[in-house]
Backbone as a ProteinNet text record, in pm:
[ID]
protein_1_A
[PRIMARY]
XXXXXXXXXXXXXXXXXXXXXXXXXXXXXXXXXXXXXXXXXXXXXXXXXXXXXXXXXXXXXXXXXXXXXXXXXXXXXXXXXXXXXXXXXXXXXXXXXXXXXXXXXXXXXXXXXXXXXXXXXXXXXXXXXXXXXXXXXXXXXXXXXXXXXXXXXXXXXXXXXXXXXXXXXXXXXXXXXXXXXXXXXXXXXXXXXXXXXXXXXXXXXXXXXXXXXXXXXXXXXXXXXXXXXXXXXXXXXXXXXXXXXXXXXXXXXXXXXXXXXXXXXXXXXXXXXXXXXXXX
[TERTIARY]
307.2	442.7	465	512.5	551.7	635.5	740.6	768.7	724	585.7	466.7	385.5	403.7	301.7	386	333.8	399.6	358.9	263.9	242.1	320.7	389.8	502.3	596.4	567.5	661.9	569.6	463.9	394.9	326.2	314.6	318.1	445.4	545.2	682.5	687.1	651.1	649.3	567.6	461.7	363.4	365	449.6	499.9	589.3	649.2	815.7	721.9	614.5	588.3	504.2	396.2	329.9	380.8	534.3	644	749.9	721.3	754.1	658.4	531.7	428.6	445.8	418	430.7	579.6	669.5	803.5	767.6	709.8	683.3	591.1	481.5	389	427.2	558.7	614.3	674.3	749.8	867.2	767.2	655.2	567.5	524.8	489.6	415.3	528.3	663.2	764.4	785.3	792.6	806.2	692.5	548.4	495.9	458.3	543	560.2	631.2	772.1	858.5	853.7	905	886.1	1001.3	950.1	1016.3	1158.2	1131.8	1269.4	1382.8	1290.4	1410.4	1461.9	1332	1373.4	1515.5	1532.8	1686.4	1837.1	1718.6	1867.5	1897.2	1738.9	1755.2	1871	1918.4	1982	1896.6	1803.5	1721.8	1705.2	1610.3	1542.4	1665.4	1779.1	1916.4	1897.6	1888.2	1872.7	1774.6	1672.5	1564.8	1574.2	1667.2	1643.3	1790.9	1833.9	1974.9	1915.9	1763.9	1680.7	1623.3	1534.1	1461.4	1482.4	1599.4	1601.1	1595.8	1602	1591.8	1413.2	1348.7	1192.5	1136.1	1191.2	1148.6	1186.5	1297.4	1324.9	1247.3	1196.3	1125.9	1020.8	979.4	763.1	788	897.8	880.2	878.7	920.2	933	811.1	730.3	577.9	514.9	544.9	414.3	394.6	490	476.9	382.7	447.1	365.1	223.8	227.6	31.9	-48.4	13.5	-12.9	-85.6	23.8	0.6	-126.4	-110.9	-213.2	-355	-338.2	-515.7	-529.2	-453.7	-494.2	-536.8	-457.7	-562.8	-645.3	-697.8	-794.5	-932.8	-908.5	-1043.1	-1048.9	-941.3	-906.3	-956.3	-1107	-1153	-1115	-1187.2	-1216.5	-1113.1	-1038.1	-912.6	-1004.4	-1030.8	-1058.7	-1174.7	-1261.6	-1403.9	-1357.6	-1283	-1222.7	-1134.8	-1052.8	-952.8	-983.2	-1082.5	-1150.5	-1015.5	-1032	-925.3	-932.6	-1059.1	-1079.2	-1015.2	-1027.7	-981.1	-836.9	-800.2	-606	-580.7	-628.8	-603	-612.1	-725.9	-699	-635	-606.4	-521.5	-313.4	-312.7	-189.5	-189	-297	-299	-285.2	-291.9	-331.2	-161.9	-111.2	54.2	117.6	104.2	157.5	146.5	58.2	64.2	54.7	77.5	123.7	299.6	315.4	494.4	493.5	472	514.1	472.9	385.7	363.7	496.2	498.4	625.4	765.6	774.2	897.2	888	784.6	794.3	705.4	673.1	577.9	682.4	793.7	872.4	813.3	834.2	819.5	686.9	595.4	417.8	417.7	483.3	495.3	545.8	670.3	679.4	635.9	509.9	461.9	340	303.9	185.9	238.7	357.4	479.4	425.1	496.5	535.4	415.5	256.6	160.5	113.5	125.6	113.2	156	273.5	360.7	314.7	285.8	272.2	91.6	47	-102.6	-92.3	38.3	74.5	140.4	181.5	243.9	126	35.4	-76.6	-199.2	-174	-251.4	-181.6	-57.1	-3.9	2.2	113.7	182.9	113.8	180.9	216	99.8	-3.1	-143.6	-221.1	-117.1	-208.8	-139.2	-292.5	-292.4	-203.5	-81.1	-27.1	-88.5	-53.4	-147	-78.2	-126.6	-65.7	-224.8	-165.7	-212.3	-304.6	-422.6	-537.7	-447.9	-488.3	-390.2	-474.4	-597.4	-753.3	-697.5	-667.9	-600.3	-485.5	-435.9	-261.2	-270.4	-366.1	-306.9	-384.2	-488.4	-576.1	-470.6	-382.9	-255.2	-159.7	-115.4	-13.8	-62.4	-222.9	-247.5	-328	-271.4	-341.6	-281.6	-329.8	-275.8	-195.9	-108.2	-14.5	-99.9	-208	-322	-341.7	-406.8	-448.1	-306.2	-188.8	-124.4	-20.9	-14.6	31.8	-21.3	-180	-262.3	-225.1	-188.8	-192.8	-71.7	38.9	173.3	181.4	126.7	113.5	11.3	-85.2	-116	-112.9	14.3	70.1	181.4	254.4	328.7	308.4	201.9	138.8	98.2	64.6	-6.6	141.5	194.4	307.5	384.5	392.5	474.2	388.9	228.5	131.3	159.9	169.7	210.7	306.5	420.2	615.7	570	504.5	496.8	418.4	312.6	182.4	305	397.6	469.9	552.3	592.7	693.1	634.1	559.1	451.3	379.7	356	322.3	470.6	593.9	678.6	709.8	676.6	690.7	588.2	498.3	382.8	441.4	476.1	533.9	627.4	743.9	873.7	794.2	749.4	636.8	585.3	511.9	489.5	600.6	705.5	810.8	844.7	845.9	919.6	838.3	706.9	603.3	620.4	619.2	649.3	740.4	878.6	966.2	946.5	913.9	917.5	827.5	695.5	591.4	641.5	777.7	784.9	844.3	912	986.3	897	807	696.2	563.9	613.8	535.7	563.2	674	679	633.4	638.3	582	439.2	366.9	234.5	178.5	187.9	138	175.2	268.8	276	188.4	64.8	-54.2	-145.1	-91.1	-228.8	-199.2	-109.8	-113.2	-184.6	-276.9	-345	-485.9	-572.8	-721.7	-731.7	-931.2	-950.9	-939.6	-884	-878	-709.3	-607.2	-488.9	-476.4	-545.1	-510.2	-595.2	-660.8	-720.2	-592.4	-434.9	-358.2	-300.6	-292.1	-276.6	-361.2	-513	-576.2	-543.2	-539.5	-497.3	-401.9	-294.2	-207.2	-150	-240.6	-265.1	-374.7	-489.7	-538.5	-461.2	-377.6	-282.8	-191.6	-135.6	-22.3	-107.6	-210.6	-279.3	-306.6	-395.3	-402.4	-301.1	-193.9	-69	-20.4	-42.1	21.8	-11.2	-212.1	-308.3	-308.5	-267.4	-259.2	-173.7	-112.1	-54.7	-121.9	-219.9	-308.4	-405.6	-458.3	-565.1	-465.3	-316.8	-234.5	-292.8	-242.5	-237.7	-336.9	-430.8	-579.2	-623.9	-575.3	-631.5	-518.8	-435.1	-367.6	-423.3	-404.8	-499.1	-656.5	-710.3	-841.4	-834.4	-733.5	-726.3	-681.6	-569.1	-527.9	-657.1	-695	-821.2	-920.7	-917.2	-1032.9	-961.1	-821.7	-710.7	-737.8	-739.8	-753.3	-906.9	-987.2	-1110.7	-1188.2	-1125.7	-1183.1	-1199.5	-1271.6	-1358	-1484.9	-1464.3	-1600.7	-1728.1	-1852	-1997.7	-2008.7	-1995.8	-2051.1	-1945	-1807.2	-1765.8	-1772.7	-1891.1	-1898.2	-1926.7	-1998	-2009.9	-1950.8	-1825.6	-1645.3	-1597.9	-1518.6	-1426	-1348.8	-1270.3	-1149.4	-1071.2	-1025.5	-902	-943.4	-1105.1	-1133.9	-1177.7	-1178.5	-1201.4	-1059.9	-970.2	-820	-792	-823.4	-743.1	-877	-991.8	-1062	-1004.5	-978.2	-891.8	-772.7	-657.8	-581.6	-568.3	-698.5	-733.7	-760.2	-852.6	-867.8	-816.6	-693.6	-563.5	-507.4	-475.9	-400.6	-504.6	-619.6	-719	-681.9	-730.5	-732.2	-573.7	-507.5	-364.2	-337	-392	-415.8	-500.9	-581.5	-647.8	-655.5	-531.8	-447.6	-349.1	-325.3	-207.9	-289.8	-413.7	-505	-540.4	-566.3	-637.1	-535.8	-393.3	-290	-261.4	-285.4	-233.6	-345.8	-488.9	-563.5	-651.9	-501.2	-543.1	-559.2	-475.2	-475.7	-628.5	-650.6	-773	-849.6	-919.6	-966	-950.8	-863.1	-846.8	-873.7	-873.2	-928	-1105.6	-1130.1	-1276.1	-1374.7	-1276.7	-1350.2	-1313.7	-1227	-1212.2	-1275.4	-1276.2	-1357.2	-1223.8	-1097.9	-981.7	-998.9
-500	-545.5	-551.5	-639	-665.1	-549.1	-478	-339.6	-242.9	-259.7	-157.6	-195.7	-321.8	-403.9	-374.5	-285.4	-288.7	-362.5	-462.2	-564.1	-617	-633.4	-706.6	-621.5	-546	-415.7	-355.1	-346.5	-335.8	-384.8	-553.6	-661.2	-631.5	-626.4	-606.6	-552.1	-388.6	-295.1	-288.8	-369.8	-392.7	-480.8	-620.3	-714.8	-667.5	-569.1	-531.4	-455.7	-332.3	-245.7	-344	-419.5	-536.4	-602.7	-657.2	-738.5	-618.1	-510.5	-444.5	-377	-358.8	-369.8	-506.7	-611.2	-740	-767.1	-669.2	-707.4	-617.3	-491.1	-383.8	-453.3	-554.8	-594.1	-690.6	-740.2	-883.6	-830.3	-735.6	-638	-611.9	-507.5	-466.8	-602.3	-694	-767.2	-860.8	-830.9	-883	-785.1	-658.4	-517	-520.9	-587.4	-579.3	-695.8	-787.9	-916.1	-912	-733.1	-745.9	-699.1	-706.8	-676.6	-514.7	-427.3	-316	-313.7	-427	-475.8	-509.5	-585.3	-609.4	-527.1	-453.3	-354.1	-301.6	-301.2	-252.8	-319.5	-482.2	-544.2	-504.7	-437.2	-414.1	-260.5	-186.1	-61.1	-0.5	134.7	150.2	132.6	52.2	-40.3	-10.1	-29.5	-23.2	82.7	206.7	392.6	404.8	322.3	339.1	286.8	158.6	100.7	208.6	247.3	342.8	456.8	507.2	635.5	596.5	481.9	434.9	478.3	406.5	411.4	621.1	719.3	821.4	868.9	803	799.3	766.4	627.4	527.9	635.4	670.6	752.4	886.4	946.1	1086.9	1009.3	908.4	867.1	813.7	767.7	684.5	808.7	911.5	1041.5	1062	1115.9	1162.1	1073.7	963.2	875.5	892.1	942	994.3	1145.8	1214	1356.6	1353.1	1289.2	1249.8	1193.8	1055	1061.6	1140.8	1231.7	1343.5	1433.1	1451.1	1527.8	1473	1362.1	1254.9	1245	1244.8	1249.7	1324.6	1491.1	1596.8	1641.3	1594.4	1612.3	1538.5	1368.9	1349.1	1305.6	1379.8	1390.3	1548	1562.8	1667.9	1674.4	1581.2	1539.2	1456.2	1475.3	1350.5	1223.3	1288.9	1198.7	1112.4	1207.4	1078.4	1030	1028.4	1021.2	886.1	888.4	762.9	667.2	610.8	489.5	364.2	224.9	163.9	109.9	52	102.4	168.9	283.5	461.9	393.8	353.5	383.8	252.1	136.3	22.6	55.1	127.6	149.8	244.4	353.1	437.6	370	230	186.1	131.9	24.5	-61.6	33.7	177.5	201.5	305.9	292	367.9	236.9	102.5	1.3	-41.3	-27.7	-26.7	40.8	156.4	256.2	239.1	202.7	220.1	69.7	-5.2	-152.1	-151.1	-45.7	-10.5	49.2	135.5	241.3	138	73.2	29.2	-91.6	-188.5	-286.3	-241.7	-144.4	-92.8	-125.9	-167.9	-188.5	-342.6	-433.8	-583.2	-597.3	-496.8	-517.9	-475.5	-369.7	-356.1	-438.9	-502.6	-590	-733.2	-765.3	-838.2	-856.7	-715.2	-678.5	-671.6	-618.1	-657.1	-780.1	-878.4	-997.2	-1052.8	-1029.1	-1079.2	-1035.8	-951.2	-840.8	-885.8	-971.4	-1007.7	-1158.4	-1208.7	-1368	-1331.7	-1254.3	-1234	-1186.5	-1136.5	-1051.3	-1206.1	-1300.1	-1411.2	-1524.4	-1513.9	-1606	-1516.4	-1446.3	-1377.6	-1372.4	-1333.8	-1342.2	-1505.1	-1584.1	-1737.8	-1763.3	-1659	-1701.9	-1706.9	-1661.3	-1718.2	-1562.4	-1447.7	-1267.6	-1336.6	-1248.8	-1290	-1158.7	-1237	-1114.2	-1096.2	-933.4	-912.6	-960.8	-1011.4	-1058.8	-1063.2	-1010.1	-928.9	-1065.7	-1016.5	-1169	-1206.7	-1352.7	-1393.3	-1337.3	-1334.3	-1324.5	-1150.4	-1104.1	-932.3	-897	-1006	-1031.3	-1084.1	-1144.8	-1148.6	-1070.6	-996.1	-888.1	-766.1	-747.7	-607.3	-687.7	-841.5	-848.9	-831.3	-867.8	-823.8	-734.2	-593.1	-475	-430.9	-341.5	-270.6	-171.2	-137.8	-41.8	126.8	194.1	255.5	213.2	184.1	101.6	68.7	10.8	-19.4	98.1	213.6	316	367.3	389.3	451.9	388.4	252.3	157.9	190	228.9	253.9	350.1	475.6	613.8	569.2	488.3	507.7	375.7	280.7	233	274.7	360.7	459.2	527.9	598.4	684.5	591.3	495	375.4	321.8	306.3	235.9	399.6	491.3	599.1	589.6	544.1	631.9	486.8	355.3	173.5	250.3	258.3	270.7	374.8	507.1	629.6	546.3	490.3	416.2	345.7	255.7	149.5	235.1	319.7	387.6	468.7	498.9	536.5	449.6	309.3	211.8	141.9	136.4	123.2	292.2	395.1	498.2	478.3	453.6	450.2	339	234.5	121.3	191.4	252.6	286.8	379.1	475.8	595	538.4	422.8	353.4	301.8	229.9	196.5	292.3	426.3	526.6	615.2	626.7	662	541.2	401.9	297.4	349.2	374.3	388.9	527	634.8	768.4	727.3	674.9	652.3	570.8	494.4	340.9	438.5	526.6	534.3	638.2	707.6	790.3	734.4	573	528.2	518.2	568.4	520.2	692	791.4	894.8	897.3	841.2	838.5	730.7	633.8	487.6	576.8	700.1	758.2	789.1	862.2	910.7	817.5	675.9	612.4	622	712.4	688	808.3	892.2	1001.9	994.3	1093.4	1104	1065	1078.6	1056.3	1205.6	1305.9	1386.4	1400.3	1344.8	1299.6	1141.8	1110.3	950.8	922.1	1011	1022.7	1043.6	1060.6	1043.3	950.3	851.9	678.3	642.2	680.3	606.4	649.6	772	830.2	771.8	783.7	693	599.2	467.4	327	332.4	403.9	379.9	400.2	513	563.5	453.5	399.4	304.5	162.4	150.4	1.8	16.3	154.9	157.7	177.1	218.3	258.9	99.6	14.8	-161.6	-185.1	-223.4	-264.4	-220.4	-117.2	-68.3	-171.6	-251.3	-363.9	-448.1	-500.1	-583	-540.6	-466.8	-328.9	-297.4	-290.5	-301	-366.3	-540.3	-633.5	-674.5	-636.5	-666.2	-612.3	-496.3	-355.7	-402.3	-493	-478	-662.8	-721.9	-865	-865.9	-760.3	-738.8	-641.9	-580.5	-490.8	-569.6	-680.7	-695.1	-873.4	-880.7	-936.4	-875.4	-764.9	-669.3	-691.3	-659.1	-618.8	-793.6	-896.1	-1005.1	-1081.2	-1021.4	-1011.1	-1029.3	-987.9	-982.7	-827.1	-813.2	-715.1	-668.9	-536.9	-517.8	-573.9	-565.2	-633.9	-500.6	-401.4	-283.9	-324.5	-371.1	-401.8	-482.6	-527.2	-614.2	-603.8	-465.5	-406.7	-317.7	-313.3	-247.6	-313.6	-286.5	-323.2	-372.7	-463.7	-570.5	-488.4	-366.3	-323.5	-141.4	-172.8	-63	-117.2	-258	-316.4	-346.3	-371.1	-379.2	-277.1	-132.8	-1.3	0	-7.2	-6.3	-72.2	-225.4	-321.5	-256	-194.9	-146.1	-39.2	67.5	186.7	141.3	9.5	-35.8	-72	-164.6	-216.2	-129	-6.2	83.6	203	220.2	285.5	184.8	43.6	-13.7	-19.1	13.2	43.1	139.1	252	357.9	415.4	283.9	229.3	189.2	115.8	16.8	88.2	185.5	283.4	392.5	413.8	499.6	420.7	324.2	279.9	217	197.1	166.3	288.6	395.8	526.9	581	532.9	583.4	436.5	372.4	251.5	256.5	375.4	364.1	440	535.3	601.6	505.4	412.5	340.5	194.4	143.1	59.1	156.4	266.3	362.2	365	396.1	372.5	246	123.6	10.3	-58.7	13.5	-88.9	85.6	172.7	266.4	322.6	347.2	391.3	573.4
-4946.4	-4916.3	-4764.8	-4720.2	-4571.2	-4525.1	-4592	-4553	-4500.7	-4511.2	-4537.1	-4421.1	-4337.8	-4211.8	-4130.2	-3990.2	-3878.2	-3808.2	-3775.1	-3707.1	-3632.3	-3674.9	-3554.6	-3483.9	-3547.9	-3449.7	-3331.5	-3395.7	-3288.6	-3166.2	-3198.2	-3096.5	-3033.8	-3056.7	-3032	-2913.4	-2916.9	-2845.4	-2710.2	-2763.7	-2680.6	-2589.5	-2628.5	-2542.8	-2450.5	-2523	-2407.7	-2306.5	-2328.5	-2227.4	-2140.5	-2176.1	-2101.3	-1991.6	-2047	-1987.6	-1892.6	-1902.3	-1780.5	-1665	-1709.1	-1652.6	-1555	-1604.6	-1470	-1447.7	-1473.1	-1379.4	-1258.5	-1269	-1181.9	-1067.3	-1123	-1025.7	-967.7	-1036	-918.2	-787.7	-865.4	-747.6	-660.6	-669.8	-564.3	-467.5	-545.9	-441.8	-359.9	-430.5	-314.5	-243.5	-267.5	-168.3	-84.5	-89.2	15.7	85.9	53.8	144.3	220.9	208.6	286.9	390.9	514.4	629.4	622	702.2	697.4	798.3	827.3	925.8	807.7	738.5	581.7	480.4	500.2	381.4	409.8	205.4	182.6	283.6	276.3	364.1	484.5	534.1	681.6	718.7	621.5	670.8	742.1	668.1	729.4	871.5	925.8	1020.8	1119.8	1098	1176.2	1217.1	1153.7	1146.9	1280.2	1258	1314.6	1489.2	1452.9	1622.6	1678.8	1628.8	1686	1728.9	1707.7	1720.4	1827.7	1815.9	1936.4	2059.1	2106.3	2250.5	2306	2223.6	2259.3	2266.6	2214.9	2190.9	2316.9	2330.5	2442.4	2583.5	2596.8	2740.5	2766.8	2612.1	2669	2661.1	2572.8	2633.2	2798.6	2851.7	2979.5	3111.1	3024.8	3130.3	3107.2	2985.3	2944.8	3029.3	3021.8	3120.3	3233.4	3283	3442	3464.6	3329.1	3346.1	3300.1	3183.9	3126.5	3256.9	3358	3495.8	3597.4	3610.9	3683	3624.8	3554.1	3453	3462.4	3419.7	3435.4	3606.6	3688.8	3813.1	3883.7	3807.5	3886.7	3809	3712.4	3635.1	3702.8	3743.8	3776.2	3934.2	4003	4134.4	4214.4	4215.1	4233.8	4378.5	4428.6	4598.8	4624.1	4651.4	4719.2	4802.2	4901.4	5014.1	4928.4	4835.6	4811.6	4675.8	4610.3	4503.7	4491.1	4575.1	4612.9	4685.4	4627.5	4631.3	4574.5	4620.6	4587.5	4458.8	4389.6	4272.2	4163.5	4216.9	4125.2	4168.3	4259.5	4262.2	4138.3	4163	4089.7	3980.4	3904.2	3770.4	3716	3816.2	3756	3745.3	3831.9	3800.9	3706.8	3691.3	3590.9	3479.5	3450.5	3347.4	3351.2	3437.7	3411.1	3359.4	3453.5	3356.5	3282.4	3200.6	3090.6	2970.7	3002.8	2879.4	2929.3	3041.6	3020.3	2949.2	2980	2915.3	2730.1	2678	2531.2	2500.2	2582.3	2561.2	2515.2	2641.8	2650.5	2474	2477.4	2365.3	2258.9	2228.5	2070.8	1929.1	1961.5	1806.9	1779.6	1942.4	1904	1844.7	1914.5	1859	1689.6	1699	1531.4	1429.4	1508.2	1430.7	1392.1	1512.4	1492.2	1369.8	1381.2	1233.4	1120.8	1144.4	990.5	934.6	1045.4	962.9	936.7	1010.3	987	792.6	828.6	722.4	586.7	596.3	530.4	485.3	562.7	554.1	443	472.4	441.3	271.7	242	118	32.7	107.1	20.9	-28.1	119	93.7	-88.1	-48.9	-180.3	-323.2	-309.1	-471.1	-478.4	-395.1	-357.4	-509.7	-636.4	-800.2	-839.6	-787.9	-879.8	-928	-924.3	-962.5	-1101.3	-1238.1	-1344	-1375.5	-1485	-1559.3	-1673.6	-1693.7	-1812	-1945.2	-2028.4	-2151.3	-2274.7	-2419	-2484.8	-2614.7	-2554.5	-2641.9	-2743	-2789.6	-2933.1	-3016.7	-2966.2	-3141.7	-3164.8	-3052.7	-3096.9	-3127.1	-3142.6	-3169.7	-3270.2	-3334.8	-3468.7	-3565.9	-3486.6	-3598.9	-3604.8	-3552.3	-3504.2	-3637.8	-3610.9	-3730.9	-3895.3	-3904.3	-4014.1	-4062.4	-3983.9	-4029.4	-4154.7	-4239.7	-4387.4	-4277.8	-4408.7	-4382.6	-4300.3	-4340	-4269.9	-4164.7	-4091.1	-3983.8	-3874.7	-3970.9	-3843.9	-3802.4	-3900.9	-3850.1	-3743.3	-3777.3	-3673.6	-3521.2	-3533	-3434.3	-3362	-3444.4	-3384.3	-3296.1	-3380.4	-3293.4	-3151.6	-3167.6	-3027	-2920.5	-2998.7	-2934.5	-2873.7	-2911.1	-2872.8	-2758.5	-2785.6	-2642.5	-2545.6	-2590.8	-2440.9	-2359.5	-2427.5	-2386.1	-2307.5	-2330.5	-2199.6	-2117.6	-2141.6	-1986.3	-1921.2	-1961.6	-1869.3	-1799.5	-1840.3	-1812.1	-1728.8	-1676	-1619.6	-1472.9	-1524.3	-1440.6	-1388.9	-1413.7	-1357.8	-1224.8	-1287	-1166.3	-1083.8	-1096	-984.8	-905.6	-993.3	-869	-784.6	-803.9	-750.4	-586.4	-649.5	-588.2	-443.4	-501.5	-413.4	-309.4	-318.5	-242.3	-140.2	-256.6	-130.1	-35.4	-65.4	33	143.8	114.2	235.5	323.5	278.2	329.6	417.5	330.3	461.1	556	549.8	624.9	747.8	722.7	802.8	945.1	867	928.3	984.3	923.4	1023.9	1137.3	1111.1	1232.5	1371.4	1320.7	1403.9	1584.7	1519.5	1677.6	1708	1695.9	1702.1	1812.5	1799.5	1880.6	2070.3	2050.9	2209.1	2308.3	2222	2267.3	2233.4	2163.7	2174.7	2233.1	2268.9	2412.5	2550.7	2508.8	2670.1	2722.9	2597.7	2650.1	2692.7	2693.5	2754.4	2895.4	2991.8	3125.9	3163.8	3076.8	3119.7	3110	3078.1	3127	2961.8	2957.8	2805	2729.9	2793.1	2716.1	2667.7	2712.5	2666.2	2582.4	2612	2545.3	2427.5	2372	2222.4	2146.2	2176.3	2086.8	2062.3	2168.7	2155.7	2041.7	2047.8	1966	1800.5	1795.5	1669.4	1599.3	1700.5	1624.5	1592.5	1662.3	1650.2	1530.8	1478.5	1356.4	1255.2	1241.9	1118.6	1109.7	1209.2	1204.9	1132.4	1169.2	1124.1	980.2	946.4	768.3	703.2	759.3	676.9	656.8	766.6	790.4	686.6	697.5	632.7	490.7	445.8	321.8	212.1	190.6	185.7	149.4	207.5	150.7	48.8	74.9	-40.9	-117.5	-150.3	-290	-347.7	-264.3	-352.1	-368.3	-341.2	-357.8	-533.6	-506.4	-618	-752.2	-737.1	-852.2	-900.1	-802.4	-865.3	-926.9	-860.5	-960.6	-1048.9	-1076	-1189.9	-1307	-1250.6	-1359.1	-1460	-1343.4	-1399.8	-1519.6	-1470	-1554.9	-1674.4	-1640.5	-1840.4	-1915.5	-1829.5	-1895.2	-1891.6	-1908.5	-1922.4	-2070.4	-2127	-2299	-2322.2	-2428.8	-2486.8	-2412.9	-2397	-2354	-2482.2	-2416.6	-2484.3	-2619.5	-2622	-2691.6	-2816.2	-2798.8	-2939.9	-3058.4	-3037.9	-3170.3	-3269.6	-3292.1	-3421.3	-3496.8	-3398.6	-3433.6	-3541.2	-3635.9	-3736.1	-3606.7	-3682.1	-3589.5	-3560.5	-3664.9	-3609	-3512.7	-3524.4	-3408	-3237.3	-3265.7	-3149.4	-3033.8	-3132.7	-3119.5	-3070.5	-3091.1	-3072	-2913.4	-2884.2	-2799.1	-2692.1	-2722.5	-2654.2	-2588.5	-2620.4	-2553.8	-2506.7	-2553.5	-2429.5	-2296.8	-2335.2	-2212.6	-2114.5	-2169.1	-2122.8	-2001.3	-2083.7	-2057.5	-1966.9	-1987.1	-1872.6	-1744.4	-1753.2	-1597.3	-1556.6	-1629.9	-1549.6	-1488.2	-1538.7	-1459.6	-1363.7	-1397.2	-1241.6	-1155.1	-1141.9	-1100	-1000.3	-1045	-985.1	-903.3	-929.1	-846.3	-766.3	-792.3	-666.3	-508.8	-613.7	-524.9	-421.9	-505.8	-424.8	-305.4	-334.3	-280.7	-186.5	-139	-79.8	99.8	122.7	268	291.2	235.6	239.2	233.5	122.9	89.8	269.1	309.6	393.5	533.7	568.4	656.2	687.7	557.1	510.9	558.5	477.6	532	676.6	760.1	850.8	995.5	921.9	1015.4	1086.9	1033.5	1120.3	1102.8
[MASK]
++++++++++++++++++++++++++++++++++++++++++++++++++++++++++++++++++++++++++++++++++++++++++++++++++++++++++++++++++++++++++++++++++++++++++++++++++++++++++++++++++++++++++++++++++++++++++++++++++++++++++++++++++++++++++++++++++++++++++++++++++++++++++++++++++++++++++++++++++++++++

C-alpha cells in the first residue's frame, strides 16, 4: 500500500536539506566576492576607518623611534659608517615605511577588490549545485516499506550533519570577515617597523604574510567548495555495483553527506592550506 512507501517523503526531505545546502553556498560565494569595505552595508568598515587615524599617528611616531633604533644598531663607527650610500638608504627606507603607514588601508583595499573580482570570475554561475541522481531518485521512491524506513532514519541523520555543515560554512566566512577587520588598522603600526634594522622589520613581514593568506583564503573557499561539490555530483563510486539498489542508494548519500563535511573542513582549514602553498 502506498501508505506504507516513504519515498517521497524522503526525496522530500532530501530535496529541502540539498536546497539549503546550495542556498548556503550561493550566500558564501557572494560573502566572498564581497569586499570588507561592504560588508554589512559597509557599518563595520565605518568602525574601522573612525579607529584608523589613531593607529596611523602612533605607527608615524614608531617610525621615527624603529629609526633611531636601526641607526644605532648598524652605526658602530659614525665617521666610517656614514657613507652617503648608508644615509640614502637609510631615508629611502624612513620614507617609505611612513608613506605604508600613512596609505596601508588604500593598499588593502586594493587586494580586497582584487580578491573580489577573482571570487566572481570563478563562481560567474557556473559552481555545480548539488542535486540528488534521478537513477537514485527513483530507486528511494520505490523502496518497500523495510528499506525505506531504514532510509528515513538515516536520512534523517544526514540531513542535521548538511544543516550543522551549512552553518559552519557560513560561520567560517563571517570569521574571516572579522579577522579582516581586526588586522586592517593593525597595519599602520606594523609598516612602522620597516623604518628599522632587520632585526625590527621581521614584523612588517609577518604581518604582510598573515594579512595576504587571510585575503587569499577566499579564493581556496571557493576553490574547495567547487571541487567538492563536483565530487557529490560525480556518480557512484566503482566498488558499488554489486550493492542491492537500495544499498547503493544509502552508500550514495553517505557520500553526499561525507564530501560535505569535507567541504566545510577544507573551508576551515583554507588559510592554513593557502599559507602552505604560497610559502606565507
Amino acid at each position: 500500500m502506498d501508505i506504507f512507501k516513504l519515498g517521497d517523503k524522503i526525496l522530500a526531505l532530501l530535496e529541502m536539506v540539498f536546497g539549503f545546502w546550495n542556498n548556503q553556498v550561493s550566500l558564501v560565494f557572494a560573502m566572498l566576492g564581497e569586499s570588507p569595505v561592504d560588508f554589512k552595508n559597509g557599518d563595520p568598515w565605518t568602525v574601522i576607518e573612525n579607529i584608523e587615524p589613531i593607529f596611523v599617528a602612533v605607527g608615524s611616531s614608531l617610525v621615527v623611534l624603529f629609526f633611531v633604533i636601526g641607526f644605532c644598531s648598524e652605526s658602530i663607527d659614525v665617521r666610517e659608517e656614514m657613507r652617503f650610500e648608508v644615509i640614502l638608504r637609510m631615508l629611502i627606507r624612513l620614507g617609505l615605511a611612513e608613506w605604508f603607514v600613512a596609505n596601508n588601508v588604500s593598499i588593502m583595499k586594493a587586494f580586497f577588490e582584487t580578491i573580489g573580482n577573482l571570487i566572481d570570475l570563478l563562481s560567474a554561475g557556473n559552481y555545480t549545485e548539488i542535486t540528488i541522481d534521478s537513477s537514485q531518485a527513483d530507486i528511494i521512491s520505490d523502496l518497500g516499506f523495510g528499506e525505506s524506513l531504514i532510509m528515513l532514519i538515516l536520512a534523517a541523520l544526514l540531513s542535521i550533519i548538511v544543516i550543522i555543515c551549512g552553518f559552519f560554512l557560513i560561520y567560517t566566512v563571517y570569521f574571516r570577515f572579522l579577522r579582516l577587520l581586526i588586522i586592517v588598522p593593525m597595519g599602520a603600526i606594523a609598516f612602522s617597523t620597516m623604518g628599522g634594522n632587520r632585526t625590527v622589520n621581521h614584523t612588517v613581514v609577518a604581518y604582510c604574510k598573515y594579512f595576504l593568506s587571510v585575503t587569499f583564503e577566499a579564493v581556496t573557499m571557493a576553490l574547495a567548495i567547487i571541487v567538492c561539490n563536483a565530487f557529490v555530483n560525480a556518480g557512484l563510486p566503482s566498488f558499488t555495483g554489486s550493492y542491492a539498489d537500495w544499498a547503493q542508494t544509502l552508500i550514495y548519500l553517505c557520500e553526499m553527506t561525507f564530501t560535505i563535511a569535507l567541504t566545510v573542513g577544507s573551508v576551515k582549514g583554507a588559510q592554513n592550506l593557502t599559507s602552505k602553498a604560497f610559502g606565507l
